[in-house]
C-alpha positions as CSV (number, residue, x, y, z in Angstrom):
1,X,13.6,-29.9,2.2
2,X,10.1,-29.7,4.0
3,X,7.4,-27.2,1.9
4,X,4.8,-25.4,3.5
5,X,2.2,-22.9,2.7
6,X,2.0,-19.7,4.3
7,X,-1.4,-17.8,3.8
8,X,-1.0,-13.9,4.1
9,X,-3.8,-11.0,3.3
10,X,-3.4,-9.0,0.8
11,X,-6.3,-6.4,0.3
12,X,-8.0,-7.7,-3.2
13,X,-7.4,-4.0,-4.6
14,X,-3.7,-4.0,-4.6
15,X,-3.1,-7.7,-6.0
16,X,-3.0,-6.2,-9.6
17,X,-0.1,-3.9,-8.4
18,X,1.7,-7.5,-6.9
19,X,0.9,-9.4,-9.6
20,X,2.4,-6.6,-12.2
21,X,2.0,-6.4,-15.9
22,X,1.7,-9.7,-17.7
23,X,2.7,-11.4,-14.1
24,X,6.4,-10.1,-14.6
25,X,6.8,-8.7,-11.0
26,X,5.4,-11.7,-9.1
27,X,7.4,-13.9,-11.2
28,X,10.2,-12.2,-10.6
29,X,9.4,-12.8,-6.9
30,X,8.9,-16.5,-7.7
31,X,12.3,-17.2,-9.1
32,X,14.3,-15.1,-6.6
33,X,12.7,-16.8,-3.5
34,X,11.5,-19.8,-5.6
35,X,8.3,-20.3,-4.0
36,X,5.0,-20.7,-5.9
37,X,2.7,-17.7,-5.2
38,X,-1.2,-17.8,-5.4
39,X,-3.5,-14.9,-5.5
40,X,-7.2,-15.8,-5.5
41,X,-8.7,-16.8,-9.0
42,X,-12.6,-15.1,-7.7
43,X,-10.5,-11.7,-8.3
44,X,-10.8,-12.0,-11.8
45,X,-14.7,-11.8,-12.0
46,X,-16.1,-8.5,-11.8
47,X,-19.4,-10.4,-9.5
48,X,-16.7,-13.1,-8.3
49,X,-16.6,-12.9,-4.6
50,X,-13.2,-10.8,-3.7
51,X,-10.7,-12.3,-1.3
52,X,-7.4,-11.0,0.3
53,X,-6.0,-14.0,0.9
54,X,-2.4,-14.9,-1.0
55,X,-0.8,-18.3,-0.7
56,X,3.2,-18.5,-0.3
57,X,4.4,-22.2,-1.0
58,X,8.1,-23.2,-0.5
59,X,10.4,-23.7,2.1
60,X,10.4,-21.7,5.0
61,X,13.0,-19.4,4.4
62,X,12.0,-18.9,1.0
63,X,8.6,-17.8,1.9
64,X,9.9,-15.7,4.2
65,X,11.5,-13.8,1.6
66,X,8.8,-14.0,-0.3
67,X,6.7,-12.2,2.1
68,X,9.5,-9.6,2.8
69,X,9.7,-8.6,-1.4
70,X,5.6,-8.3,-1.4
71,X,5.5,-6.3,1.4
72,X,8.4,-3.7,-0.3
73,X,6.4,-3.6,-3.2
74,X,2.7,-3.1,-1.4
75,X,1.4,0.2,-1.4
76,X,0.4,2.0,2.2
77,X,-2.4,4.3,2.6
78,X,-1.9,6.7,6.1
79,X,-5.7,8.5,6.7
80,X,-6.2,11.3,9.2
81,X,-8.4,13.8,10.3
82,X,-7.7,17.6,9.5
83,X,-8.7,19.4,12.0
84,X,-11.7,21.8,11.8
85,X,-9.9,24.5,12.9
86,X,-7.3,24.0,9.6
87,X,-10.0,23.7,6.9
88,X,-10.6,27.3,6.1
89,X,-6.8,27.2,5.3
90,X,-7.2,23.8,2.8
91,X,-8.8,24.9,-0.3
92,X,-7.6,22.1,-3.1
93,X,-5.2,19.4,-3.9
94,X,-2.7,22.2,-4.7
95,X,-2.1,23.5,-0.6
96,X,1.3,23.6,-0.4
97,X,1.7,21.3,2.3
98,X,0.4,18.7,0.2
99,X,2.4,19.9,-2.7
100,X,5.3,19.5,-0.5
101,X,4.9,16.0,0.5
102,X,4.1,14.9,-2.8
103,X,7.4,16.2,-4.1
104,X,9.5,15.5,-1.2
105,X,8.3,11.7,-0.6
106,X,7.3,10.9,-3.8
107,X,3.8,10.0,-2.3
108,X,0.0,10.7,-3.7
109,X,-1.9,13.0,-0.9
110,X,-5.8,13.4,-1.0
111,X,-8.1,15.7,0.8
112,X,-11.4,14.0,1.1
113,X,-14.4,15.2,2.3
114,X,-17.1,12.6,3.8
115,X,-20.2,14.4,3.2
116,X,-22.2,12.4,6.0
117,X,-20.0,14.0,8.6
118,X,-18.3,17.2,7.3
119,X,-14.9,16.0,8.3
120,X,-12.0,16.1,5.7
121,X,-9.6,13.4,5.9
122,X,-6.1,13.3,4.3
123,X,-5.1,10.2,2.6
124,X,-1.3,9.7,1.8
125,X,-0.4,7.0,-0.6
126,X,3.0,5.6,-1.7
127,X,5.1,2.5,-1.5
128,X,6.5,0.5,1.3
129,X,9.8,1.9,0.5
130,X,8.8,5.3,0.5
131,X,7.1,4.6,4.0
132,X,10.0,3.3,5.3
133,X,12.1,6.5,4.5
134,X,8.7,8.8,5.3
135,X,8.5,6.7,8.8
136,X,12.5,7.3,9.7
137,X,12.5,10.8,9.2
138,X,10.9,12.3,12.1
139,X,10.7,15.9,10.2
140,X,8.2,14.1,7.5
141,X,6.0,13.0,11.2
142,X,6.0,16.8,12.0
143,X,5.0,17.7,8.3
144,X,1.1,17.7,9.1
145,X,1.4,19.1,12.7
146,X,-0.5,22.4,12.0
C-alpha cells in the first residue's frame, strides 16, 4: 500500500470551520478516509504568517476521499455587482430578495458597499452542499436577475 501526500489550499479563514470543535469534524474525516490531515501550525499565532495550504497523507484513494468530505464541508462565497440602476430599490439586509434566498437556500446574503468606488456588491455565503442544490436549480441562477 503506497502513501502519498497531496497538498490542497484551503483559504486560512475557513480552516477553523474544517478543523471543527475540539478537532471532532476533521477527525471524523481522518477515520472514515484514514488519512492523516495537516493544516498549517503558523495559523495558530495571531502574527504567525497565515498559509492555505492543507496536507492529505494516505493512499490514493483515501485522499481522494478525503478531499471530496472537505470540500462538502467548505463554505462558498458567490460576490457580484448590483447594478446601479437596482440600488435605489436595495435599502438593507431585509430586501426581500435577500430575505428570500436566505430562507429558501439556507444561505447568509450581504450587501456591501466599497466606499472607494460606490459600487454595492452582494455576497452569498453557504455550504458546498447548499451550493450544489443552489447551482442545480436554474430558478435560484435567475433569483438576482433584476
Amino acid at each position: 500500500m503506497d502513501r502519498a501526500t497531496f497538498k490542497i489550499e484551503i483559504p486560512f479563514t475557513d480552516h477553523a470551520h474544517c478543523i471543527g470543535r475540539q478537532g471532532k469534524q476533521i477527525q471524523t474525516i481522518m477515520l472514515a478516509t484514514n488519512t492523516h490531515i495537516h493544516f498549517p501550525d503558523g495559523n495558530r499565532e495571531p502574527n504567525g504568517t497565515k498559509s492555505n495550504q492543507v496536507s492529505i497523507t494516505g493512499t490514493i484513494e483515501s485522499i481522494e476521499q478525503a478531499r471530496k468530505r472537505i470540500k462538502d464541508i467548505l463554505p462558498m462565497s458567490l460576490k457580484f455587482l448590483i447594478p446601479s440602476r437596482e440600488l435605489i430599490h436595495i435599502i438593507d439586509d431585509n430586501y426581500p430578495l435577500f430575505k428570500n434566498v436566505r430562507t429558501r437556500f439556507g444561505v447568509i446574503v450581504l450587501p456591501r458597499q466599497y466606499t472607494k468606488t460606490g459600487d454595492v456588491y452582494c455576497i452569498v455565503r453557504g455550504l458546498y452542499v447548499i451550493r450544489k442544490n443552489f447551482l442545480r436549480n436554474k430558478k435560484s441562477c435567475f433569483l438576482f436577475k433584476y
